[in-house]
N, C-alpha and C positions, 0 to 999 in steps of 0.2 A: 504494500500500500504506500503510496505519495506521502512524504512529509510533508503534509500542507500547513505554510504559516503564514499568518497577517500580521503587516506591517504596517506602521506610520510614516507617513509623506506629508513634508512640508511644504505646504504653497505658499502662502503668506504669513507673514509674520509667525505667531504661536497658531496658527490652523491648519490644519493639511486633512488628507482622505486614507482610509483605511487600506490598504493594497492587499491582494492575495497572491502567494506566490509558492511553486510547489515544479517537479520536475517530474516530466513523463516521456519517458524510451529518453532519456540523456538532455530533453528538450525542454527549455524553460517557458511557463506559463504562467502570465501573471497580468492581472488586469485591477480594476480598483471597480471597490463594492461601492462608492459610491456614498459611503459612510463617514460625514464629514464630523471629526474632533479638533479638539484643541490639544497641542504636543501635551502638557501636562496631567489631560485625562486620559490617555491611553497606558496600558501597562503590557512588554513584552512580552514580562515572565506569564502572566495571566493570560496573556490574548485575550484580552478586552477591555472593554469598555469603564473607566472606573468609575466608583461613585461622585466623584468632583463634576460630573457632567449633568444635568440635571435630566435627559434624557435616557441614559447608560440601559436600562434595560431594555427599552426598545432599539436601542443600535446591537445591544450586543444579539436580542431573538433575528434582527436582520443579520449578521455575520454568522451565528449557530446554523441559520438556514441556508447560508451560500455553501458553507462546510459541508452540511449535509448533503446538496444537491450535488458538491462535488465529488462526495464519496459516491454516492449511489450511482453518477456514470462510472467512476472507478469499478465499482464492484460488477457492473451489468457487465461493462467489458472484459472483465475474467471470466466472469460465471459464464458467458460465450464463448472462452478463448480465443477473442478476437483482438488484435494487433489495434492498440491504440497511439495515434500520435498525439502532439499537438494543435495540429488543423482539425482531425476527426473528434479529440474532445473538445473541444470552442464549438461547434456544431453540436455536437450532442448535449452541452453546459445549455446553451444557448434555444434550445428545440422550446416552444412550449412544450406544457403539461397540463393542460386544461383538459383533457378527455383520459379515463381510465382505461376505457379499450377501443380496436380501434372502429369495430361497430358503433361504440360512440359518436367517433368523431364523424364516422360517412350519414348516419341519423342527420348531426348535425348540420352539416356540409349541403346534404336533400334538401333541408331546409332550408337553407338558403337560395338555393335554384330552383324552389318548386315551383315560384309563378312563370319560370322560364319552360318547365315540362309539362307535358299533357299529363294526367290521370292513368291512362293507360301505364306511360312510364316507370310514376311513381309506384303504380300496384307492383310493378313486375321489380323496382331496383328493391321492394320491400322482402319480395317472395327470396331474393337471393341474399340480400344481407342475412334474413332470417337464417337459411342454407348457411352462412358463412358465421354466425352464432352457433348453430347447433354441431359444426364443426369444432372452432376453434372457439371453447365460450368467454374465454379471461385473455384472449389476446390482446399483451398492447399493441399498441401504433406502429414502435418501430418495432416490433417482432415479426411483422410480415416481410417474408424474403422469398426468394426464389423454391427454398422448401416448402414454405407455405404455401405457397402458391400449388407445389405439385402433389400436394399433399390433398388440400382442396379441391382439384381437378380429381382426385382419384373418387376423391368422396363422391364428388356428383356425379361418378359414373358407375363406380360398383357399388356402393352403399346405398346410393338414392337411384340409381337404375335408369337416371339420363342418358341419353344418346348423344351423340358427338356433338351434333349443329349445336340443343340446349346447353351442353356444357359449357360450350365455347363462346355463345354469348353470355352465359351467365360468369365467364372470365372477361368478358370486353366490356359489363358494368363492373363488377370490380376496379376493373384497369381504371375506370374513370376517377372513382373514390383514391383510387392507392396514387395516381397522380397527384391530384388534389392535395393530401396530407404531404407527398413530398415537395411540392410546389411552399407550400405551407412552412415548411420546416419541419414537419413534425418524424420526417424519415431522413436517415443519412445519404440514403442514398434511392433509386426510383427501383420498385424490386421486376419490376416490369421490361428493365431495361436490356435484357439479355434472353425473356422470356415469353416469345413469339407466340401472339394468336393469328392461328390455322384460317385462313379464310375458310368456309362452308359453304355448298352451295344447298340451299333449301328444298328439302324436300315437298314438291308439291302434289295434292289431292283434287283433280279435278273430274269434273262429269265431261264426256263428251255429246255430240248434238243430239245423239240417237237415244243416250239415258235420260236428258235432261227431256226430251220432247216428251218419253216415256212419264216423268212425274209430272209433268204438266196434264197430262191425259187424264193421271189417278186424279190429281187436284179438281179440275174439270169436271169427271165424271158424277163428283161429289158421294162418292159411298164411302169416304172416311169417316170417323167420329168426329166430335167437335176436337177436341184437344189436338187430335191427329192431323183434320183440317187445317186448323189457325197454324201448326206447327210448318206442315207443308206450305202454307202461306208464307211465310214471313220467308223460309227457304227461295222460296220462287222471286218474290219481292227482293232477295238482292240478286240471285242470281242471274237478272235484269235488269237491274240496275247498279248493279259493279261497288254498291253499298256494302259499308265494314257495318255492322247489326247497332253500334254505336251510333255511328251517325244515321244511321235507320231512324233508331227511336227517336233522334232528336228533332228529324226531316219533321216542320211545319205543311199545313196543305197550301198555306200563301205562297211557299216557295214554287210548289209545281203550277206550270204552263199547262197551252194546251198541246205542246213541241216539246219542250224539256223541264228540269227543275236545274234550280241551284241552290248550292249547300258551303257550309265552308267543315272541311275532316279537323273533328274536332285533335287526332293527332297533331297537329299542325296548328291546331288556336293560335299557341304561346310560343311561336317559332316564328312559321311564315305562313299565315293565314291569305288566304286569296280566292274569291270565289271558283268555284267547280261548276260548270254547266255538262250536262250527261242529257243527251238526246232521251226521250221516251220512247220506246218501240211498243210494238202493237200486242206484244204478249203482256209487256207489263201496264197501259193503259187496259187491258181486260182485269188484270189482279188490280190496280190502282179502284175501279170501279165496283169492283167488290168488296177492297176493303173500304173507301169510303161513304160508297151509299149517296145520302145527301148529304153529309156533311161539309162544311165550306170553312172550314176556322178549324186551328190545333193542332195537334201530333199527328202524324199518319195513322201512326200504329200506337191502339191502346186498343189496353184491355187481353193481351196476348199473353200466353204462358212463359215465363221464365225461359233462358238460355238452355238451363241443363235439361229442364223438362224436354225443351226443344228437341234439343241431339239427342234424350232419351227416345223421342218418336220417331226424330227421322230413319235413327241406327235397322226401328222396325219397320218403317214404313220402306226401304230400301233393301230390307231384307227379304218383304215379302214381295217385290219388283224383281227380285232376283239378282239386287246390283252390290255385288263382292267388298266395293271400296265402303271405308269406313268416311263415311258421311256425317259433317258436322256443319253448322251456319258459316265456318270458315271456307268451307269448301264453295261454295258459293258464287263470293268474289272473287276464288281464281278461276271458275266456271265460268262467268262473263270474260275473264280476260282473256283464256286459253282461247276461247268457240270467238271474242271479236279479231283475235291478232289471228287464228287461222283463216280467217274470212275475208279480212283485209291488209295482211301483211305489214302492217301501219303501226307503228313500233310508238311514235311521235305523239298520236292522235291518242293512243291506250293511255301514256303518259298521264296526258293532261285529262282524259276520262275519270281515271284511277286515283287522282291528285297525289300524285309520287313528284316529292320535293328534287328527286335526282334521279338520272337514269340509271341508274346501279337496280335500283327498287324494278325498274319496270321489267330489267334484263334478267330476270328468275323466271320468267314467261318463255326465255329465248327457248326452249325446248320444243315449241311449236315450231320456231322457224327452221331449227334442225331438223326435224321428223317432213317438213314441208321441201329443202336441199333434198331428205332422200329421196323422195316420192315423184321431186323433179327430173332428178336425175334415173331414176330405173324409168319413168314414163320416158323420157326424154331417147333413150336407148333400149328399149323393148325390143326394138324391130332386129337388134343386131344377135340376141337370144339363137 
């Protein structure tokens, strides 16, 4: 352990400031606390503060605490066995300490950016911080490293039964938080920084022309139950209209035309909000009129069963069609997107349909336009067979 001792420094006349001064790996470190005496109240042999100072106990509880902050980086950096200089403890002397772990701090942090994120966001950086609590539960700050990191990655694959893509963004919201605290100061160094997340490419569920024509048929025909009906409703309802079930519920009927509606994705509120206009086609002004009736003021959609009830129907209602994919209201709006970019090739146009703030978003679709090169190319050379 460091011989740390405090010293008196004269400025002016009989007053000067308290210094600390102590030696780490041969390298001397010494800075002033900041604790202004007069030469004749300070005492060597004591290291403190004397009674002559009418103050002395509150300078010396502020000198007892710089001590102690400086043992406790001494001691973390052994109990690590990690190689401390003088640069790396000024840094870690100097870190706050305002959060005890370091889910604290990323809590905190959310907080601060929540009117910048949608809801959506927020729900999901919650589900993974929780994930990263029930991992790691007394983590501090700077304990996050590269182990941790891979240590966490393993959790959310064999422990909690994630698949690759989930894992991998539930590492790219992390990545945000653990920047964040070392931007901060609160890490020595970014543990991220040698620790590569995997682009993914997403897996997508969609209906093609011939399924989806099929549930429109059952819908139609009307011999579902009620639950089962409204369910397939709201299905169909975005599956023409390229709607996330979010911005469904929120769709007013002032918004809809008698050509299109617009909307602003509520993803996107607290980013970069801009209207969306999405044509009406004729499958969904039939559903549009049955779910509204006469009504002319309000939500589109009320009065409909729950999300999970939802995909609890469709799961059946798709079962008893005969159709294999597992069917949820997500599936839906890749269902409009797949069946409008095979129809029109139009990459640009889905864009601005889909309100994807960047083309990265739209290019998880691109698997139509591959399957569309093959289908060109064997048509294109049949004859040569």
């Amino acid at each position: 352990m460091a011989n740390v001792k405090f010293q008196y420094r004269e400025y002016s006349g009989n007053s000067g400031y308290i210094w600390v001064c102590f030696y780490v790996n041969r390298e001397k470190v010494h800075f002033s606390t900041k604790v202004e005496v007069k030469g004749t109240a300070w005492s060597d042999k004591q290291q403190a503060v004397t009674t002559k100072d009418p103050y002395h106990k509150d300078k010396n509880l502020i000198i007892e605490s710089i001590r102690a902050r400086i043992n406790n980086v001494l001691v973390k950096y052994r109990l690590k066995d990690r190689k401390l200089t003088r640069e790396t403890f000024l840094r870690a002397y100097r870190r706050p300490s305002d959060f005890d772990t370091f889910v604290d701090f990323a809590r905190y942090h959310q907080s601060k950016i929540s009117a910048r994120e949608a809801e959506s966001t927020r729900k999901t950086e919650d589900v993974v911080l929780t994930k990263l609590q029930e991992c790691y539960p007394n983590m501090a700050i700077d304990e996050l490293d590269e182990d941790k990191l891979d240590g966490f990655f393993s959790y959310l694959m064999r422990d909690l039964g994630n698949n690759r893509n989930t894992a991998m963004k539930n590492m790219t919201i992390l990545k945000k938080f653990a920047r964040a605290a070392w931007r901060a100061g609160y890490m020595e160094e970014d543990p991220f920084r040698d620790w590569k997340i995997q682009k993914t490419t997403p897996s997508i569920t969609y209906l093609d022309e011939e399924e989806l024509k099929q549930l429109l048929q059952i819908y139609e025909s009307g011999s579902l139950s009620l639950v089962k009906h409204q369910s397939l409703e709201v299905f169909l309802f975005l599956a023409f209209s390229s709607l996330h079930i979010g911005d469904a519920l929120a769709l007013q009927l002032e918004q809809i035309g008698e050509r299109s509606f617009t909307y602003y994705r509520k993803k996107l509120e607290t980013r970069n909000p801009h209207p969306i206009l999405v044509p009406v086609c004729e499958p969904l002004r039939r559903i549009l009129q049955n779910i509204v009736g006469v009504r002319r003021k309000g939500k589109v959609l009320l009065g409909y069963p729950c999300e999970q009830t939802i995909n609890e129907k469709l799961k059946l209602i798709t079962a008893d069609a005969g159709i294999s994919k597992k069917v949820t209201l997500k599936v839906a709006r890749h269902t409009f997107a797949t069946i409008f970019l095979r129809k029109t090739r139009d990459l640009a146009a889905l864009k601005e349909i889909m309100g994807h703030s960047e083309f990265r978003e739209t290019l998880v679709y691109a698997h139509v336009m591959e399957e569309s090169k093959t289908e060109g190319v064997d048509i294109a050379f049949q004859g040569f067979c």
